[in-house]
C-alpha positions in Angstrom: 0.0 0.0 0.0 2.7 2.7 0.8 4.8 1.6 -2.5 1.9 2.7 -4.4 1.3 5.9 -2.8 4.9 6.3 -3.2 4.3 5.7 -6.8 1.5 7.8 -7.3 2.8 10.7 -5.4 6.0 10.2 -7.9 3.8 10.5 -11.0 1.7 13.6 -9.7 5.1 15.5 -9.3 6.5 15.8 -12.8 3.3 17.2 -14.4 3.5 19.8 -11.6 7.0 20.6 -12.5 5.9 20.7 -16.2 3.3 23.0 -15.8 5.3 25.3 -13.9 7.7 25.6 -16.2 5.1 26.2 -18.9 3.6 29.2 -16.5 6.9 30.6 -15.8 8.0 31.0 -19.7 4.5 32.8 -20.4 3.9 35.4 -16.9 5.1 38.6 -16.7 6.1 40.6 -13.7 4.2 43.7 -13.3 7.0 46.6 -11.7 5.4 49.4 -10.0 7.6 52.1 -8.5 6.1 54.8 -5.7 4.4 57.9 -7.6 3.5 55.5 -11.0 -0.5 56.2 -12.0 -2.2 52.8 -12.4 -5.7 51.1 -12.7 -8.1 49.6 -10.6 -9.7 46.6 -11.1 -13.6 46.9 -10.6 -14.8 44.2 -8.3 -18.2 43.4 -10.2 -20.1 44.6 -13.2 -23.2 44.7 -14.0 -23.0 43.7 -17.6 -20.6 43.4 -20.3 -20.3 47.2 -21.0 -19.1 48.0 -18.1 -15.7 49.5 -17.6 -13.0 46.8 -16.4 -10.7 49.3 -14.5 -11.3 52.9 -12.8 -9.9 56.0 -12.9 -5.9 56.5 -12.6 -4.7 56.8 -8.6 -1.5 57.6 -7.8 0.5 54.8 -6.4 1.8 55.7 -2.9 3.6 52.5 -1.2 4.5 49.4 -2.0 4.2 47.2 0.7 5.9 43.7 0.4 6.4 41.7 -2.9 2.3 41.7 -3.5 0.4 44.7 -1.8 0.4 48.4 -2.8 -1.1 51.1 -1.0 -3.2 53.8 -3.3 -4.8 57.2 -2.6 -8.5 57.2 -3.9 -9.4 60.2 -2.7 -7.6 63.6 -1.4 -7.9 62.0 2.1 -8.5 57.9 1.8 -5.9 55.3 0.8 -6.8 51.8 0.2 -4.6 49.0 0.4 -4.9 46.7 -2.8 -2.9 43.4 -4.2 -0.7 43.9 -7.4 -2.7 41.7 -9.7 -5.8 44.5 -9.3 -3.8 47.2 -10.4 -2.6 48.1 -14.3 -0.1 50.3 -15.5 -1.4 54.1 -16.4 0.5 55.2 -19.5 -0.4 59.1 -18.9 
């Protein structure tokens, strides 16, 4: 019984390694530095027409490898992860 979980364990690894490898030759980092402009990512839409991103807000802090901090207004911030946020070209 444990030589074939051995086994099976054995054979789930390599497809996980293959995939990775596959996912890590496709992604692309997205670098954000203090002061950029950048997207927001609506959270829900009411139909298809709907704008995907909001207005550009200046990026304040980055905090850690994922999280940013952005100002929304003159006086609230909101702390958001990096895959919400797009690049503003302005």
């Amino acid at each position: 019984m444990q030589a074939t979980q051995a086994q099976a364990r054995e054979n789930l690894i390599t497809p996980k390694e293959r995939s990775k490898y596959y996912y890590d030759q496709k992604v692309n980092d997205r670098i954000f530095r203090e002061g950029d402009q950048v997207y927001l990512l609506k959270d829900a839409r009411q139909n298809n027409m709907d704008e995907h991103y909001s207005s550009p807000f200046p990026l304040i802090k980055l905090l850690g490898d994922r999280n940013a901090e952005i100002r929304c207004n003159a006086n609230r911030t909101k702390i958001v992860h990096l895959n919400k946020l797009k690049k503003a070209f302005i």
